[in-house]
N, C-alpha and C positions, 0 to 999 in steps of 0.2 A: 571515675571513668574506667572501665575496663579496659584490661590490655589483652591479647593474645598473639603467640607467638604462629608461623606459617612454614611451609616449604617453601624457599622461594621458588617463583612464577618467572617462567618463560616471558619475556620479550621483548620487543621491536627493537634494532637498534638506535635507534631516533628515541625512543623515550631513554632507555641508557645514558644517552650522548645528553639531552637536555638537564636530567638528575646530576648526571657528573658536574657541569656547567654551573650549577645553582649549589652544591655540597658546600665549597670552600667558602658561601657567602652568608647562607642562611642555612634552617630546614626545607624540607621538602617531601612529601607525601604524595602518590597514586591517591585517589579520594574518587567516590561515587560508586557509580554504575560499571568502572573498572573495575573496582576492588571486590565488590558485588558480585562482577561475572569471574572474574580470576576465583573468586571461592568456592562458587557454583562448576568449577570446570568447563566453564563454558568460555568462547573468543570472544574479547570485550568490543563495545563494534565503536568505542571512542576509548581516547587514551587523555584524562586528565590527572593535572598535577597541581597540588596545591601548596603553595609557600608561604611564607611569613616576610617574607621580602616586600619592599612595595611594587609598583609598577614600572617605576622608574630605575631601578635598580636590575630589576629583571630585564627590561629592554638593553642597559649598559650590559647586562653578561651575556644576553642573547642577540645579539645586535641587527641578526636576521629578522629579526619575528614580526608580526602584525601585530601593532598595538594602537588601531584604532579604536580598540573597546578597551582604551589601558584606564580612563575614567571610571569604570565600572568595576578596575581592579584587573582584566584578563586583556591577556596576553597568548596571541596564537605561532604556535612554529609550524611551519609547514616541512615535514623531513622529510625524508627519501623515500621512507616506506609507509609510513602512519603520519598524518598531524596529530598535534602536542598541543593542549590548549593548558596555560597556567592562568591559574589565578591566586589572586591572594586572598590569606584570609580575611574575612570581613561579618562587619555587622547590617544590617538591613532593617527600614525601616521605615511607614507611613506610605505603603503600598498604594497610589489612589486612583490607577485605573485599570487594575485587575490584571498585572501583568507588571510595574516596573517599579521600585521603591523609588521613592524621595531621596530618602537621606543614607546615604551608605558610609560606614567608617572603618577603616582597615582595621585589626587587631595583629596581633600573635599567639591570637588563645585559640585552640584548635577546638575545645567545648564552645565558645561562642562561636565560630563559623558553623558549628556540627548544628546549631540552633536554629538557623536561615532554610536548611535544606528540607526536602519534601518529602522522604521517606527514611525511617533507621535504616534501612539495609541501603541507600544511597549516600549516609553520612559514616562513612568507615574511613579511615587513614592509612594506608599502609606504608612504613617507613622502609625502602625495597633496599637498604644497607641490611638494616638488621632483622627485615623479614617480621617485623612487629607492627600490629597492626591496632589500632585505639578506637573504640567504640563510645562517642559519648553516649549515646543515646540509644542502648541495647539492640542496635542491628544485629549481632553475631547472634545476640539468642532467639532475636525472629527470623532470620535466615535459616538456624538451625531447624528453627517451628515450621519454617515454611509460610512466615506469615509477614500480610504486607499490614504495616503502621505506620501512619506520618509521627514525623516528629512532632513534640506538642500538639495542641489542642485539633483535631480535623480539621470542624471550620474554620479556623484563622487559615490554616495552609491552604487551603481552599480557596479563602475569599482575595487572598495574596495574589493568584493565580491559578485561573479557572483551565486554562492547561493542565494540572495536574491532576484533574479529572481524569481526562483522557491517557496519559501519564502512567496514572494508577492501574489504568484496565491494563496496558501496553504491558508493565513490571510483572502485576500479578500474571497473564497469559506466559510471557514470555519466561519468566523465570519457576511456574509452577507454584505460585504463592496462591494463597485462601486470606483475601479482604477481612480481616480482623473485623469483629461488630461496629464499633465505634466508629471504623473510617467509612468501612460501607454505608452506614447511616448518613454519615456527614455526604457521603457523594450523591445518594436519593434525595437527600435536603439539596444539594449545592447546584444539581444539572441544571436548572436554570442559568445558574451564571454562565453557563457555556457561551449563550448569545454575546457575550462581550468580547468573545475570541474572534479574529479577523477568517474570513475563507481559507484563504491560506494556510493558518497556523492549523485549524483544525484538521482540512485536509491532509499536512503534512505528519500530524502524529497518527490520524488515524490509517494513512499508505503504512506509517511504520510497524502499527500494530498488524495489520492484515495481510504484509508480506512476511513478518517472524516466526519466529518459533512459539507454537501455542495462537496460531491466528484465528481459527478456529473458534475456541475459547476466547479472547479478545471480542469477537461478535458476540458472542452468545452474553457475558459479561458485561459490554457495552449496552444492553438490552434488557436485564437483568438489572445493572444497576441506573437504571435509570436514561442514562447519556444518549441513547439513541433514539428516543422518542423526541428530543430535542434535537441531535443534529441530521439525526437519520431516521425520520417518524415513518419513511417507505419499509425501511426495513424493520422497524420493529411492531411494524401492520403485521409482519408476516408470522410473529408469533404465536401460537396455539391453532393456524389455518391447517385444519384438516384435509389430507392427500390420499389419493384413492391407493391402497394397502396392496394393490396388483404388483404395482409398480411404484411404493415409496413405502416399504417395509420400517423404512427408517423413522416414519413420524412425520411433522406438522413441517411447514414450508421453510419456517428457522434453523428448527433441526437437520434438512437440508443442508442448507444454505451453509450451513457453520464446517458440517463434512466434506462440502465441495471443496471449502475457502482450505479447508486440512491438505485434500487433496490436489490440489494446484503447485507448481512449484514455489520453494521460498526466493524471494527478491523479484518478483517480477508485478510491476503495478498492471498493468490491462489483467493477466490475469486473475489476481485479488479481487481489483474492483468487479470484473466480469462475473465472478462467483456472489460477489459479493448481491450484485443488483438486478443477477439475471431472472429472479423470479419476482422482482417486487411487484409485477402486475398482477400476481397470482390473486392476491388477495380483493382488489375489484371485480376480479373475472369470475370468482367460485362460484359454481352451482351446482345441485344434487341432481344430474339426471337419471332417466330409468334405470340405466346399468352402471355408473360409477361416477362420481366426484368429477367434474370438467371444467377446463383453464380455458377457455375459447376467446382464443387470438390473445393469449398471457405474452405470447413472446415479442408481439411487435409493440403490443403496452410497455412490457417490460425498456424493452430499447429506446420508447418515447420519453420515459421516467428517469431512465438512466441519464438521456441526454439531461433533461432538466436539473439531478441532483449532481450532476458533477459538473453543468454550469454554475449553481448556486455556489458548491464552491471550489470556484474559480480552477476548475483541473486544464490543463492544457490543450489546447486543440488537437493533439496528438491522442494524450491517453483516452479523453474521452471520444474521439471519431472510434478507435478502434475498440474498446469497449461500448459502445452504439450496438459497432457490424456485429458482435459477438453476442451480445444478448439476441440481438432481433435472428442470429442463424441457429440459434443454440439447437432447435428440435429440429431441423433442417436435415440433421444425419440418421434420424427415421427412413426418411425415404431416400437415402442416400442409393443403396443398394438396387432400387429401383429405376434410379435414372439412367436414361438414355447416357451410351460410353459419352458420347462426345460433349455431353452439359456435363457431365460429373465431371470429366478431364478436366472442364474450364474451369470448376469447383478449385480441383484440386490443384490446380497453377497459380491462383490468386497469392500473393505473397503474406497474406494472413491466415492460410489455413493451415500451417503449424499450431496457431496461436488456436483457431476453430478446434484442429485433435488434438492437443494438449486440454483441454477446456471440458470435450466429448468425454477424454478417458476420466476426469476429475467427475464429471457429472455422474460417468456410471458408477462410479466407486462409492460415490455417496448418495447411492438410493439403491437401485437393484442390484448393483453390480456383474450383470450380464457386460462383455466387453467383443462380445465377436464382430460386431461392425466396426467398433474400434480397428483391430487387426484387421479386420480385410481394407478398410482403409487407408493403414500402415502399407500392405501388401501392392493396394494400389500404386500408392502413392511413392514408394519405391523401384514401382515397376514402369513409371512413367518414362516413355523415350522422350529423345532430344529434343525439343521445342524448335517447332520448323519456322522459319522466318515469317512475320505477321503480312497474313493478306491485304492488308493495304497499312500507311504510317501516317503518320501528322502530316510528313511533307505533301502527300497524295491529298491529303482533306484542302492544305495551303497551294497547293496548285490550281485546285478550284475556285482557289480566288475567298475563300470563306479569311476574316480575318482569327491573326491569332485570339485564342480568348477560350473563356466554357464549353461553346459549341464545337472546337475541336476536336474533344474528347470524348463529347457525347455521339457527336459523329460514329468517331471510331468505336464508341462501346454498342454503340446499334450495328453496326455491320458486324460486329465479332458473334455480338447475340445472335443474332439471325444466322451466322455461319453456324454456330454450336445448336441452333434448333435444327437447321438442316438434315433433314435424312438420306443425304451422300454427299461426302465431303466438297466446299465449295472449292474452286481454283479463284487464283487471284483476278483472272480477267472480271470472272463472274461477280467477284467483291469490287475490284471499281465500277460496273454497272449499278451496283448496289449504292453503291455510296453517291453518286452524278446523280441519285434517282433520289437520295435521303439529301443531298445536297439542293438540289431543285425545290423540295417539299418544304426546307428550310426556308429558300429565301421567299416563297411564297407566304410564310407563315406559318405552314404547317406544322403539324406535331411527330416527334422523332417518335418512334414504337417504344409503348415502357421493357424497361428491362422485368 
């Protein structure tokens, strides 16, 4: 086992305070993706501890903690600033439904826990007394290489848990690693087993890869090696689909797609996914006309597809409504410039079109990177006055007798539409005529005007 000595690393006092806590009793080691990122200079975005204590011990010294997962050996502290997840070391073993071992036995051997884990540069020890840090299984010199390796054999860590698949794109993007032959191999071989992974779980590693550092790279990688054509076969349609070069200097609809996902801010899931899904209709829609390459009606496919692949899995009714509106307006700020003041004003009050020019300026930066409508957009939209009281409210629709429900909103979104088409500003009287008139039409049957 290799040893190597460190500067100690900055931080949290909650991890401080839990190591002080466990010293007098047993050892105790920072272990994974901390130690990983603390060498990387990078903020580790969890903070695990691994001891030789058992679980019951641990909970008597930390009396605080969650130790509903003390079975499986861990043990959670929630501290002031960071949670603290301990676990103890352990053996694992007779993995049988791609995701949870059978048989698990504690140890105290720090090489045999380093043996369970999924990558050498995840299986590192650092003892934050003496700033010594223990490698079973030569993470230090593939972190130095820059290169990602499972521990042992690929396909067994693999077949243990099809997560790590995804895992592996996340590590290698985010930390700057190059896929070692072997494991790459093992992961083209292994994408299949993906389907054993719940909605959820998938969704949740892949939000994590496409909001981080290296997100970018994470798609392109996820696609590459395989993983996408299985959980994301819309997106990895869109590789090698040729873009008319006027306007997508940058290459094929992936190569896009990957520079948006770059350009988007880090942490924000509508945005991600937005980048992520907003062109996946491209690739049904191409065709070579006389004068260039055309997406015709990509954007409201796109927003159809988007709905469907982030129902399959399972994203919330939030992220996906709002990544829906965002694919389906994405080319919308074409004619922005163009529209009448008073449609654009409505445009620009809706409480998603932050999220619309955050998305705009990500778009142009990864293709032509022309950005002036962007700014005059900015310019608008800053220069918007005070938002004058609404010509007519809910309570005006519920005066009419209409009951609460759907159609009170659609009410009020027809009467606001028709104000914003208007060419001279409506007064409120004029808007309740409006609406007695859309209220009428209502209860006869009739159809509110589409938006």
């Amino acid at each position: 086992m290799d040893v190597a000595r460190i500067e100690p690393p900055p931080l949290p006092p909650d991890v401080h305070a839990v190591l002080a806590r466990l010293a007098p009793h047993g050892r105790a080691w920072l272990v994974g993706g901390t130690v990983r990122d603390l060498l990387l200079g990078m903020p580790p975005r969890d903070f695990d501890v691994a001891t030789d204590l058992p679980p019951s011990v641990v909970q008597q010294i930390v009396p605080y903690a969650d130790a509903r997962a003390a079975a499986f050996g861990v043990v959670a502290v929630a501290g002031e600033q960071v949670p603290v997840t301990v676990t103890t070391l352990r053996r694992e073993a007779d993995y049988q439904d791609g995701r949870h071992p059978r048989t698990i036995a504690f140890t105290t051997s720090v090489p045999e826990d380093a043996l369970r884990r999924d990558f050498t540069v995840n299986a590192l020890y650092l003892d934050v007394g003496s700033s010594t840090v223990l490698d079973p299984t030569g993470g230090l010199r593939d972190l130095q290489a820059r290169v990602l390796r499972t521990v042992g054999v690929p396909a067994v860590r693999f077949d243990e848990d099809a997560l790590r698949l995804l895992r592996a794109v996340r590590f290698a993007a985010r930390c700057g690693l190059t896929v070692e032959p072997a494991t790459s191999a093992a992961l083209l071989a292994a994408a299949p087993g993906l389907r054993r992974l719940s909605a959820e779980r998938v969704l949740d590693e892949l939000t994590a890869a496409f909001t981080g550092p290296g997100r970018g790279r994470a798609l392109r990688l996820s696609v590459d090696l395989g993983l996408a054509a299985i959980v994301l076969p819309e997106v990895a349609a869109m590789d090698a689909v040729t873009q008319p070069p006027e306007y997508h200097p940058e290459g094929c609809v992936l190569t896009h797609t990957a520079l948006v996902l770059d350009h988007v801010p880090a942490d924000d899931p509508v945005l991600a996914w937005s980048a992520v899904l907003h062109d996946i209709g491209k690739p049904p829609t191409w065709r070579q006309a006389e004068d260039r390459i055309r997406f015709d009606g990509h954007d409201t496919l796109s927003a159809r597809m988007a709905d469907a692949v982030l129902r399959r899995l399972h994203a919330s009714n939030d992220l996906r409504e709002r990544v829906i509106e965002v694919c389906r307006e994405h080319i919308r700020f074409a004619s922005l410039p163009q529209m009448r003041p008073r449609r654009r004003e409505a445009w620009l009050r809706t409480p998603l079109f932050p999220t619309h020019l955050a998305f705009h300026r990500a778009d142009c930066l990864g293709s032509h990177g022309k950005l002036d409508v962007y700014e005059q957009a900015r310019t608008w939209l800053a220069e918007l006055p005070p938002l004058p009281p609404p010509l007519v409210t809910g309570a005006d629709v519920l005066a009419l007798g209409v009951p609460p429900g759907p159609a009170v909103g659609e009410l009020l979104r027809a009467v606001h539409d028709a104000a914003a088409e208007a060419p001279t500003p409506m007064a409120r009287p004029d808007a309740l005529l409006l609406l007695r008139d859309l209220v009428d039409r209502w209860r006869q049957g009739g159809v509110l005007p589409a938006r």
